[in-house]
C-alpha positions as CSV (number, residue, x, y, z in Angstrom):
1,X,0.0,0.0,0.0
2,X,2.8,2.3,1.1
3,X,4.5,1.7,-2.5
4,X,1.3,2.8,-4.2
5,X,1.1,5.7,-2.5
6,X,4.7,6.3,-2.7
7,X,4.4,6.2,-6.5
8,X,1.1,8.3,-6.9
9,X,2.7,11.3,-4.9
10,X,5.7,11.4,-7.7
11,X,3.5,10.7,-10.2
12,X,1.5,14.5,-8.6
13,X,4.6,15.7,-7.5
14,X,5.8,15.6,-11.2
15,X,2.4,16.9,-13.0
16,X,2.5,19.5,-10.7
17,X,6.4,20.6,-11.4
18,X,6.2,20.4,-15.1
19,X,2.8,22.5,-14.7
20,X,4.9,24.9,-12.8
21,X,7.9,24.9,-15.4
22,X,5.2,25.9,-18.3
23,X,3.4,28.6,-16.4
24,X,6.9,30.2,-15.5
25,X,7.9,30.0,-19.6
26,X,4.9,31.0,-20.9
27,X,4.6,34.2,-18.0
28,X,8.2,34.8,-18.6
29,X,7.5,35.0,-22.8
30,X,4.5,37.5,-22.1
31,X,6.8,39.6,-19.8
32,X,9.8,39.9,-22.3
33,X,7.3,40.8,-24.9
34,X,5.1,43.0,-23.3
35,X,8.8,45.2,-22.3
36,X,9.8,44.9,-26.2
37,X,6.6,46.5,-27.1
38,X,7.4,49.2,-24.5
39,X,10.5,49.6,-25.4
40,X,10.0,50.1,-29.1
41,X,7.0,52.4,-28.7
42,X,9.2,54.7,-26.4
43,X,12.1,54.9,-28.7
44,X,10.2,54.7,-32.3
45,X,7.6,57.2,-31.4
46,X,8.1,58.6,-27.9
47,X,5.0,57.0,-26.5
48,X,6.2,56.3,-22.6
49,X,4.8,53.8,-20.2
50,X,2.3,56.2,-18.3
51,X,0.5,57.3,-21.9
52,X,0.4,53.4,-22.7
53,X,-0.9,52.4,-19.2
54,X,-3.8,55.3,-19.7
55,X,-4.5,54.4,-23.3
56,X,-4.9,50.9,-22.1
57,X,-7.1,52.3,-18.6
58,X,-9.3,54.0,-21.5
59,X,-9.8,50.9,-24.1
60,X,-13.1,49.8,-22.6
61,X,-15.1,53.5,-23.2
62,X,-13.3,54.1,-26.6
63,X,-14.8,50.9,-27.8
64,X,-18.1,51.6,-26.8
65,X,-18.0,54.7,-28.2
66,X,-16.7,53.3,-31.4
67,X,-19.6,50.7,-31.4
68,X,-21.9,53.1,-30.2
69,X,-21.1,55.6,-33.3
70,X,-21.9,52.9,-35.7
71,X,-25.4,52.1,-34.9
């Protein structure tokens, strides 16, 4: 019984771990990319991280207004 057990815990144990392992890639690939974009707005065009963060703050009402203007 003991063995069993023993065997279903690593069997969790690793499931868990390589869940981990692809959550960490994936959040790491969104953070490196979400920077780049940054980066390359602020240098192409001048557009800083505050006037991105309020553009982004004001997406929801611009698209309403947007689908609003259309009907």
């Amino acid at each position: 019984m003991e063995l069993v057990i023993f065997i279903a815990a690593g069997v969790v144990s690793w499931l868990v771990f390589t869940w981990l392992l692809r959550v960490v890639k994936t959040t790491l690939k969104t953070a490196f990319l979400v920077a780049a974009i940054v980066m390359i707005l602020q240098i192409t065009i001048g557009v800083g991280p505050d006037q991105l963060w309020q553009a982004i703050a004001e997406l929801p009402q611009q698209l309403g207004q947007l689908f609003n203007d259309q009907s």
